[in-house]
C-alpha positions in Angstrom: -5.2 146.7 40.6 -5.3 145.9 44.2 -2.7 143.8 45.0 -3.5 140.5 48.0 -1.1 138.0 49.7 -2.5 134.4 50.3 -0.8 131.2 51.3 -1.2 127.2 50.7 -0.1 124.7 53.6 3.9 124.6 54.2 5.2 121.1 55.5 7.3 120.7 58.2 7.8 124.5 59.3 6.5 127.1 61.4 7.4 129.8 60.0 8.0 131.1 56.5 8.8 135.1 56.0 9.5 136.6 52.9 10.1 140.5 52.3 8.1 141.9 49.5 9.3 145.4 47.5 7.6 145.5 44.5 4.9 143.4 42.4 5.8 144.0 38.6 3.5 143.4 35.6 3.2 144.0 32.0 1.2 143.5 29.0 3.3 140.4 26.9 4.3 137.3 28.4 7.7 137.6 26.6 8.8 140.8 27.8 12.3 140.8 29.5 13.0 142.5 32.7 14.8 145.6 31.4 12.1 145.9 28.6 9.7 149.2 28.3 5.9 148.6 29.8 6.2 147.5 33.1 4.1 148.7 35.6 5.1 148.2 38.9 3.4 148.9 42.6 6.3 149.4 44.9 5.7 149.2 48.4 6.5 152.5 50.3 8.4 150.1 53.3 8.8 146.4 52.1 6.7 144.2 54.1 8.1 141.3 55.7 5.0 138.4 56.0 5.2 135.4 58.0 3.5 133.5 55.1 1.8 130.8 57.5 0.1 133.5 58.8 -2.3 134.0 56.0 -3.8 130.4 55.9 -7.3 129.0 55.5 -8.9 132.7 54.2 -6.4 134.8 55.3 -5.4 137.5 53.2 -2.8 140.7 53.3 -3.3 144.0 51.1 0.1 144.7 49.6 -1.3 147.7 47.6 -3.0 149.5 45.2 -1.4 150.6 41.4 -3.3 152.1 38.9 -3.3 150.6 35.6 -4.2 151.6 31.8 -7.4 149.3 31.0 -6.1 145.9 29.0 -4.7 142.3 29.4 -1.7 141.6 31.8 0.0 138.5 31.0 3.0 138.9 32.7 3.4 139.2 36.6 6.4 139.5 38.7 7.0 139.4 42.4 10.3 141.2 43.7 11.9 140.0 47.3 14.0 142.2 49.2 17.5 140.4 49.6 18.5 139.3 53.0 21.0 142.2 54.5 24.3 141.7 55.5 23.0 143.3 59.6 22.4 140.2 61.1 18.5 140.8 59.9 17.2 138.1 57.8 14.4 139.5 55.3 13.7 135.7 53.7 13.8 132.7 56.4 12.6 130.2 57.5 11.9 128.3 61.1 11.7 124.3 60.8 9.7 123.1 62.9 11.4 122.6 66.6 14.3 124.6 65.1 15.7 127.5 64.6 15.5 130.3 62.1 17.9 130.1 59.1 18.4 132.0 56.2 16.1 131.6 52.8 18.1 132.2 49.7 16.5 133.6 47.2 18.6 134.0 43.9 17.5 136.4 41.4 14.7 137.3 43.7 16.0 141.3 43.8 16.5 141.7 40.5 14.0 140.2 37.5 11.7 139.1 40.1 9.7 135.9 40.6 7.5 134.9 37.9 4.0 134.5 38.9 1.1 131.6 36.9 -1.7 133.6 35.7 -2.4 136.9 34.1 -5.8 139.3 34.2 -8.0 141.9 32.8 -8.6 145.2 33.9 -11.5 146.6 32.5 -11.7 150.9 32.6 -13.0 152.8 35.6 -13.2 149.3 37.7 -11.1 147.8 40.4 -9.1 144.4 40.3 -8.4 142.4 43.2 -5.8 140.1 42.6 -4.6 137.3 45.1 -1.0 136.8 44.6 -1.7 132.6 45.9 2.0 131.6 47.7 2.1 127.8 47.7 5.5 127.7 50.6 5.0 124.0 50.6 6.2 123.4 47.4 8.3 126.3 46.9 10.7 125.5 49.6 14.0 123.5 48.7 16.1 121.7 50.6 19.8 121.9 49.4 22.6 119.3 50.2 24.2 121.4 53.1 21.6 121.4 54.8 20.4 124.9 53.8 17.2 125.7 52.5 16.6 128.0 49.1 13.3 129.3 47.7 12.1 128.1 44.4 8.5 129.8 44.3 5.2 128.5 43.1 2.9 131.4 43.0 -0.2 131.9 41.2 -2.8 135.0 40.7 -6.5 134.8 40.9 -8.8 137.8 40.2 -11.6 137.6 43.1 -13.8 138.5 40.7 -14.4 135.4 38.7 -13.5 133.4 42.2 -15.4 131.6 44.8 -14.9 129.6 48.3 -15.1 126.0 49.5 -15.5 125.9 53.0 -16.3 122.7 55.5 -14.9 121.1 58.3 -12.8 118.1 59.5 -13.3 117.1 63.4 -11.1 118.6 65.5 -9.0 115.7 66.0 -7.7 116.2 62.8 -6.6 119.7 63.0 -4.1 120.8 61.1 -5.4 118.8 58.3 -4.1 118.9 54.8 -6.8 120.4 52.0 -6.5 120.6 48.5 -9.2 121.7 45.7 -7.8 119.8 42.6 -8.9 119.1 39.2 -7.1 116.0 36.6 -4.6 115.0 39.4 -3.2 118.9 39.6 -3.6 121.0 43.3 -5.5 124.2 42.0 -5.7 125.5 45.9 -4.5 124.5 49.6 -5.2 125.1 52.6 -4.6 123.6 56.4 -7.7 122.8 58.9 -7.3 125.4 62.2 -7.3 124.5 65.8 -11.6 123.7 65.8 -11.3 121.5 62.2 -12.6 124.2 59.8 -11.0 125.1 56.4 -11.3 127.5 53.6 -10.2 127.1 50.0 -10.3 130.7 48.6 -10.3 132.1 46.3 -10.9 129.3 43.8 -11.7 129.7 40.1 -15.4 129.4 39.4 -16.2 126.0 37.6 -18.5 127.0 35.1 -17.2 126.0 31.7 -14.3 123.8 33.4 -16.1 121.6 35.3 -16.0 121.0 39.4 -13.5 120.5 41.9 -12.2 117.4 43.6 -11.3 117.8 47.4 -8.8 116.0 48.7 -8.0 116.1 52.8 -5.0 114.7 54.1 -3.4 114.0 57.1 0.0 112.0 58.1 -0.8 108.9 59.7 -4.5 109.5 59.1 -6.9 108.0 56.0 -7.5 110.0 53.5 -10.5 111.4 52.4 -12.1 112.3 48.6 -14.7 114.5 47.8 -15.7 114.7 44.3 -18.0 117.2 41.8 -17.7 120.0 44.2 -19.0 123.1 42.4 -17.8 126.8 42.5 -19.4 129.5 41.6 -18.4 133.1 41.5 -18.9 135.0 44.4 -20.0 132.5 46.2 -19.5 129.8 49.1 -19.8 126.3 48.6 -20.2 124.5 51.4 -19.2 120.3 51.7 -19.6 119.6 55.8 -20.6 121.4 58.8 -18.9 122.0 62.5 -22.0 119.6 63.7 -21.1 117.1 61.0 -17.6 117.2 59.9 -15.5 114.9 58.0 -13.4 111.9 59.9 -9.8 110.8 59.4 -9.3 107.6 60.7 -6.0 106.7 61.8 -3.9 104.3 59.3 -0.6 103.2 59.2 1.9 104.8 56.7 5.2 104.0 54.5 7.9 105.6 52.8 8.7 106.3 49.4 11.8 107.5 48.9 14.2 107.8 45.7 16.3 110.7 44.0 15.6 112.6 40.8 18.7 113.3 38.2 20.2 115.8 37.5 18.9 117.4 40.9 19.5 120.9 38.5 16.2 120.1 37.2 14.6 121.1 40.3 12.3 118.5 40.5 8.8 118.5 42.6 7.5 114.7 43.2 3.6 114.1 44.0 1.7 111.1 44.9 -1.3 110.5 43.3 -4.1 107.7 44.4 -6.3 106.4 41.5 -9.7 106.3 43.5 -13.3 105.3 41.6 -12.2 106.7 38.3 -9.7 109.9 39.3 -6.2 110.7 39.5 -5.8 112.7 43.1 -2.5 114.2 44.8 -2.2 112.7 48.1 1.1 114.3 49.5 3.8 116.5 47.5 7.2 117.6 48.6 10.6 119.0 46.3 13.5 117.0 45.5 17.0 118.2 47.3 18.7 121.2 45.2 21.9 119.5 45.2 20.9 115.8 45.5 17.6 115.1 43.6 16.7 112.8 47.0 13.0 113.1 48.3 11.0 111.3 50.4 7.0 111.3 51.0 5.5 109.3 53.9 1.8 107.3 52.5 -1.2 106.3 54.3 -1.9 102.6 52.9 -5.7 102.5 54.2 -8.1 102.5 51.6 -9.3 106.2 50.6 -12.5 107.0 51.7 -14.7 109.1 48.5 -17.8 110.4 47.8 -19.8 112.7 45.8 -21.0 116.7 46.9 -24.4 116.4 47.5 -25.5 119.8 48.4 -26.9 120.6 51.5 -27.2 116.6 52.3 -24.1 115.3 53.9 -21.3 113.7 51.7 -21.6 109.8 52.2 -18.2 108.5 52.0 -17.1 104.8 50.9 -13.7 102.6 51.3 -12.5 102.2 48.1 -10.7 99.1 48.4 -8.8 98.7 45.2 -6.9 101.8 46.1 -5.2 101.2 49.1 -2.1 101.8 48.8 -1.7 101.8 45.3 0.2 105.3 44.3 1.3 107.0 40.7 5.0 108.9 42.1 4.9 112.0 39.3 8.2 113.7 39.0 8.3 117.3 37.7 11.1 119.5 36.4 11.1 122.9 36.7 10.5 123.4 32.9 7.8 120.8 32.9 8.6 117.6 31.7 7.3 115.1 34.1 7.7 111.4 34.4 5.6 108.9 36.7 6.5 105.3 38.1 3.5 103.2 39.7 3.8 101.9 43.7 2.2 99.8 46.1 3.1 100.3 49.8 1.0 97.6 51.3 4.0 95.3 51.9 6.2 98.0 53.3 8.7 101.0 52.9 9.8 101.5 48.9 13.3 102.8 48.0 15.3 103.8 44.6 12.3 105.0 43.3 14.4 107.0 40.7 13.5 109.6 37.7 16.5 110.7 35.0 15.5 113.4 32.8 
């Protein structure tokens, strides 16, 4: 296997490093740490990335391992802890702030447990995207420190394509997401001239097409739907000579706490636009708190349907604005969702117990 580093959008910093030391994986899904089977690639000197740096297409060989021929259904992804010399392996850099120290518990010893699993067939070669999602696998904790809870998933570039398009370059820095029933499957941020890539991306043969969703605070958002991927391939949904628009639009908060905050909670806002479910903006609840907050757009989305190599037409769809579904998440799974309108304003005590 051929081990590859990839990053989704982080919110609100400007740097994100992690130290990597070893990528782990074995044949059962059960298997415990200390078990016999593992297979592990250990870097010769553990590489520090800064993971905003690999963005929009950007990717970073870790390594190669090679592998008896079978099924993996177990990965793992081993951090170096931070040292006691004053040199921090795992931090982070808020933005317009300083850098501060990333905990990371249990990252050094069972390793992080990574969504997805893979094939390696005999006398062929793997590559497999280890997909870091920072934005969502940063947590705030109650002293004001910050800990990593990380969302990480593995693609083999071999059944994977790309999306590709562009916003104008107003709206640079753009948030873009290829989702599918309301869940973020890949992410990515718009660079300096507008232009994003979403990659790698399952192909959607026998599970149907994407929906892109671009966001931007303080911006509309637009909705792309039935975008198709296909292995191997790029996909293509607007050009640098006609990209896609954000107009601006005012915004609210929604704001509330999710108990215990032990359940290490993630909260998403979905919009129901023309017959979908689509995540809007996403952010953790506080490690020691439970409190979040997500700032909304409240103009109507504007959606449309891929239409090959004709420009998207997109439409106001009126009965959404500002209408929101807040989802709550625990760490083992169990979600809950209240309904929202920010039209009239700011909404408060928007509260989940588990």
């Amino acid at each position: 296997m051929n081990v590859i580093l990839t990053d989704a959008p982080a919110c609100g910093f400007e740097h994100v490093y992690v130290t990597v030391e070893r990528i782990r994986v074995h044949r059962s899904e059960t298997a415990n740490g200390n078990d016999a089977g593992w297979h592990e690639l250990v870097l010769e000197n553990p590489q520090k990335v800064d993971l905003l740096s690999l963005s929009n297409g950007v990717f970073l060989t870790l390594g190669q391992k090679l592998l008896p021929a079978g099924r993996y259904e177990q990965i793992r992804l081993v951090l170096a802890n931070n040292s006691g010399s004053g040199q921090l392996r795992n931090s982070i850099v808020p933005e317009g702030g300083s850098e501060q120290e990333l905990a990371t518990p249990s990252a050094a010893q069972s390793g992080y447990k990574v969504i997805g699993n893979f094939t390696v067939q005999p006398d062929t070669l793997v590559d497999l995207v280890l997909d870091f999602d920072a934005c969502h696998s940063i947590v705030e904790k109650g002293n004001g420190g910050f800990a990593l809870k990380p969302v990480v998933k593995a693609t083999p570039l071999l059944v994977s394509g790309i999306i590709q398009g562009h916003v104008s370059p107003a709206d640079a820095g753009a948030r873009v997401y290829a989702e599918r029933n309301g869940e973020v499957i890949k992410g990515t941020v718009a660079d300096s001239s507008g232009r994003f890539i979403l990659s790698p991306v399952i192909q959607s043969a026998g599970v149907g097409p994407y929906d892109v969703v671009i966001a931007r605070n303080g911006d509309t958002t637009v909705i792309v739907r039935g975008v198709p991927v296909v292995a191997g391939s790029t996909t293509t949904i607007s050009t640098v000579g006609q990209p896609f628009s954000l107009p601006s639009s005012t915004t609210q908060i929604v704001s509330g706490s999710v108990s215990p905050a032990l359940t290490e909670a993630s909260v998403a806002a979905l919009q129901a636009a023309s017959g979908g479910n689509y995540v809007i903006a996403g952010t953790n609840a506080n490690l020691d708190t439970g409190v979040y907050s997500m700032s909304l757009p409240t103009a109507a989305p504007l959606v449309g349907n891929y239409s090959g190599s004709l420009p998207v037409i997109l439409m106001a769809d009126s009965l959404a604005a500002g209408g929101y579904s807040v989802r709550a998440t625990t760490s083992l799974g169990a979600s809950q969702a209240t309904s929202v309108n920010v039209l009239s304003g700011d909404i408060s005590n928007v509260n989940f117990l588990f």
